[in-house]
Every structure is written in structure tokens, then in C-alpha cells.
C-alpha positions as a Python dict, from the first residue, in 0.01 Angstrom:
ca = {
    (1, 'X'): (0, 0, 0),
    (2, 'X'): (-285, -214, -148),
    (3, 'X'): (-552, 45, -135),
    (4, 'X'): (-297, 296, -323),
    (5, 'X'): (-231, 28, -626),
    (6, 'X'): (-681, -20, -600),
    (7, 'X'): (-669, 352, -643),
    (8, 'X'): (-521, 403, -909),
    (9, 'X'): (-645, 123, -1073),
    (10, 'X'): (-998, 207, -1017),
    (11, 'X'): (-870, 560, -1174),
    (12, 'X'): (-687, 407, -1489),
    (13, 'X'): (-1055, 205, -1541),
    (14, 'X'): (-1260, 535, -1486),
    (15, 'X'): (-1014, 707, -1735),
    (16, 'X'): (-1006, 409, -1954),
    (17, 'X'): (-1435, 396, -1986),
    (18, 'X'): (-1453, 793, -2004),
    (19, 'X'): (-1193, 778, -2313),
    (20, 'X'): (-1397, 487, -2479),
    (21, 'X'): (-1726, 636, -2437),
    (22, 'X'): (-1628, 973, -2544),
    (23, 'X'): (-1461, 844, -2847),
    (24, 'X'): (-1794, 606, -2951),
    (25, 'X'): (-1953, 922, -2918),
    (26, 'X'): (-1767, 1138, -3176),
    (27, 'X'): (-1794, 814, -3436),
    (28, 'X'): (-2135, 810, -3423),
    (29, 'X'): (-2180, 1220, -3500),
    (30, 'X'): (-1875, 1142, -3787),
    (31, 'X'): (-2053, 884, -4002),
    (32, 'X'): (-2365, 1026, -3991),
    (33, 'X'): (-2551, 1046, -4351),
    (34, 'X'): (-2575, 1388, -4491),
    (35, 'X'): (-2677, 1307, -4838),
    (36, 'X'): (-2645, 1019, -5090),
    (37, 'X'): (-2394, 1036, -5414),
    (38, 'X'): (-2477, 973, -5742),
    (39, 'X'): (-2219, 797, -5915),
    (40, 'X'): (-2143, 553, -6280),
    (41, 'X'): (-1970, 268, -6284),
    (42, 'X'): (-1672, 303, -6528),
    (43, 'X'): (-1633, 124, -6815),
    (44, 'X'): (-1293, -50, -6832),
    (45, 'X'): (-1170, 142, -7149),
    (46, 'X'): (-1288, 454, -6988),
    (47, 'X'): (-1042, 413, -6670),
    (48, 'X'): (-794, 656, -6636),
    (49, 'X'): (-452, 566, -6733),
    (50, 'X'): (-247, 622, -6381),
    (51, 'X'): (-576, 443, -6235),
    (52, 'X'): (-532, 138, -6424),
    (53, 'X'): (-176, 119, -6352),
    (54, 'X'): (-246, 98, -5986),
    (55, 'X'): (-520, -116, -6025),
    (56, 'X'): (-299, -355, -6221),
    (57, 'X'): (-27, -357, -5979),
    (58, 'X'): (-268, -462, -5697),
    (59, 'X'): (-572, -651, -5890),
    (60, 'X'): (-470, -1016, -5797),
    (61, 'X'): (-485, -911, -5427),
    (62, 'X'): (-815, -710, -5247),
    (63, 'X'): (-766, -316, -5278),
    (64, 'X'): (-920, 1, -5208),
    (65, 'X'): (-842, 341, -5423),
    (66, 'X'): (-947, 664, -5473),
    (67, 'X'): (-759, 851, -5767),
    (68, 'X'): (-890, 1235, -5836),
    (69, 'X'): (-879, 1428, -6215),
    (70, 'X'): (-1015, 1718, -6324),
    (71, 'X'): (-1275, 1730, -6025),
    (72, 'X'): (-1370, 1395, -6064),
    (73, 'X'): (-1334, 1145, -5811),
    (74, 'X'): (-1279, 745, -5914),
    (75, 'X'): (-1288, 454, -5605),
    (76, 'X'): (-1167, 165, -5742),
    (77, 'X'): (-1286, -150, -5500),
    (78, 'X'): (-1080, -531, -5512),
    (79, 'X'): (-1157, -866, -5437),
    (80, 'X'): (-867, -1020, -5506),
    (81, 'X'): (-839, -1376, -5693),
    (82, 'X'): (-1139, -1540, -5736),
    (83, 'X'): (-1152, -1867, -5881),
    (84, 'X'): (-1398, -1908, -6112),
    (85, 'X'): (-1580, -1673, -6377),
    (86, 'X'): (-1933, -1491, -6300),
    (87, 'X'): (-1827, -1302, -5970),
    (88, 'X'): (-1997, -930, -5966),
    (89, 'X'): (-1927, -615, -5724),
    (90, 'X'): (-2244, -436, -5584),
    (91, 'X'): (-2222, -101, -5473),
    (92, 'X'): (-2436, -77, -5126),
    (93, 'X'): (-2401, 293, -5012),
    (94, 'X'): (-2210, 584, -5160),
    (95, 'X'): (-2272, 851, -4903),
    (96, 'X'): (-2182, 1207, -4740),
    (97, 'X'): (-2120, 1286, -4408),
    (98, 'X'): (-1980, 1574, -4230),
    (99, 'X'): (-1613, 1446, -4231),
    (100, 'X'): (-1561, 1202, -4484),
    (101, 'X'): (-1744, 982, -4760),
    (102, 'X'): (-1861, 649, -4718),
    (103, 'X'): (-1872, 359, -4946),
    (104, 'X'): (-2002, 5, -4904),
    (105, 'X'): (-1974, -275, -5155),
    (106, 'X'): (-2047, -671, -5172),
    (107, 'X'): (-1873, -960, -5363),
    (108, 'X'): (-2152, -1112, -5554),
    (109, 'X'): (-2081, -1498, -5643),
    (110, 'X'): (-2194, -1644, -5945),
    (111, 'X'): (-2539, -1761, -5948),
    (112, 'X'): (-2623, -2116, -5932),
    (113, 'X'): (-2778, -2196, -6257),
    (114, 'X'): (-2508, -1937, -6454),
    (115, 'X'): (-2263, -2107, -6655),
    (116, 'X'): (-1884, -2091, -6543),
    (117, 'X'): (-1563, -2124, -6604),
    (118, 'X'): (-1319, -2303, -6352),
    (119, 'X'): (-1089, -1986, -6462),
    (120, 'X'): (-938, -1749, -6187),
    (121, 'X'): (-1074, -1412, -6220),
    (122, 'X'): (-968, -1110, -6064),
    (123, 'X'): (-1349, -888, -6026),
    (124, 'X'): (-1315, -517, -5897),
    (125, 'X'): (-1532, -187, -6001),
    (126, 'X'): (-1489, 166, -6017),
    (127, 'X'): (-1736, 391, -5985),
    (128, 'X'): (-1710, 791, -6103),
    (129, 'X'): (-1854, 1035, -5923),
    (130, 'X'): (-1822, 1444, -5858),
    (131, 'X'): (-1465, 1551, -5643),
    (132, 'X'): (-1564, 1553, -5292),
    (133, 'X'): (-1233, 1714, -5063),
    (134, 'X'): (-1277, 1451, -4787),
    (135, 'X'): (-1129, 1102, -4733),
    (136, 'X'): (-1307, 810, -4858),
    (137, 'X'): (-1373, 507, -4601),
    (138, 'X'): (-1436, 178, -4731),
    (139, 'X'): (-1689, -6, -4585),
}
């Protein structure tokens, strides 16, 4: 009875490793860079209406959108409440791969000789850039 139950535990582990491995695998192949996208940052008057609504809904908590018109693609990127003025959104990597497109941006605090305000801020960025028919994973 005790070698059957460390049979098929040694089994379940085998299975368990082969899954694992396999799927690291197929993640690495996934992300892989095909080419870099060019993209703008959008000016806040130039955000698209239905955009803005969701981005006002959701601005005083982190978020991550993608909204699509007239084959442009926008990603809007949150940080939620910040409390003080002089906070800045850096956009790392905007990239292709074969499945999906990448992004990667940074919270930039204030510098330490910039004057702020003890005022709670709410920073995000969107960026515009050409319709790409694949999801968008934020980074």
C-alpha cells in the first residue's frame, strides 16, 4: 500500500515538473521581441471622448486600457493617487511579439530640488500608436 501512494506521487511530481517546464517554455517563445513601436504620447485635449470617460471613472485608482478608433490604438497607463504634485510616467518598452504587444512603464517621483505641492495628484499617460490586432500586456 505505501509504495502504491509513492507511486503515484512520484507520478503527480513528474507530471507536475513536465507541465511547468513545458509551459516556461512556450512564455519564453511568446514574449519574444519582434520589433519596437513607435508611438506619441497624447495630449489631454486630444484624448478620445469614450477614453476619457473610462479613464475618469478609474483615475483615482491604478489602471490599464487599451481603447481602439479608426485603426488607432490608445493604452492608457494609472498610478492611482499620488500625493503630491511633480509625479511623471515613463514609457520603458512598447514592443511586438508574435502573440501579443508589450508595454512597460515607470512612476517617476518628483525630483528632489523641484518645487511641490502637498496636493494629491492622480498622474497617468496615454500613448497613440498604429492598431495592432493582438492583446496588449502591461508590464
Amino acid at each position: 500500500m505505501t509504495k502504491r501512494i509513492l507511486a503515484i506521487l512520484t507520478l503527480s511530481l513528474s507530471a507536475i515538473l513536465v507541465m511547468l517546464t513545458a509551459g516556461c517554455s512556450a512564455e519564453t517563445l511568446s514574449t519574444k521581441k519582434l520589433r519596437d513601436i513607435d508611438f506619441t504620447v497624447v495630449d489631454e485635449d486630444d484624448i478620445p471622448e469614450p477614453l476619457e470617460e473610462m479613464i475618469d471613472e478609474r483615475e483615482d485608482k491604478p489602471f490599464k486600457l487599451t481603447y481602439a478608433d479608426n485603426g488607432v490604438l490608445y493604452i492608457a497607463v494609472g498610478y492611482g493617487e499620488q500625493p503630491t504634485t511633480g509625479y511623471s510616467i515613463q514609457v520603458k518598452e512598447l514592443y511586438e511579439s508574435e502573440n501579443a504587444i508589450y508595454i512597460h512603464t515607470n512612476l517617476i517621483g518628483p525630483a528632489k530640488d523641484e518645487k511641490i505641492i502637498e496636493k494629491e495628484t492622480d498622474p497617468y499617460i496615454v500613448i497613440k500608436t498604429e492598431f495592432i490586432d493582438k492583446n496588449v500586456v502591461f508590464q
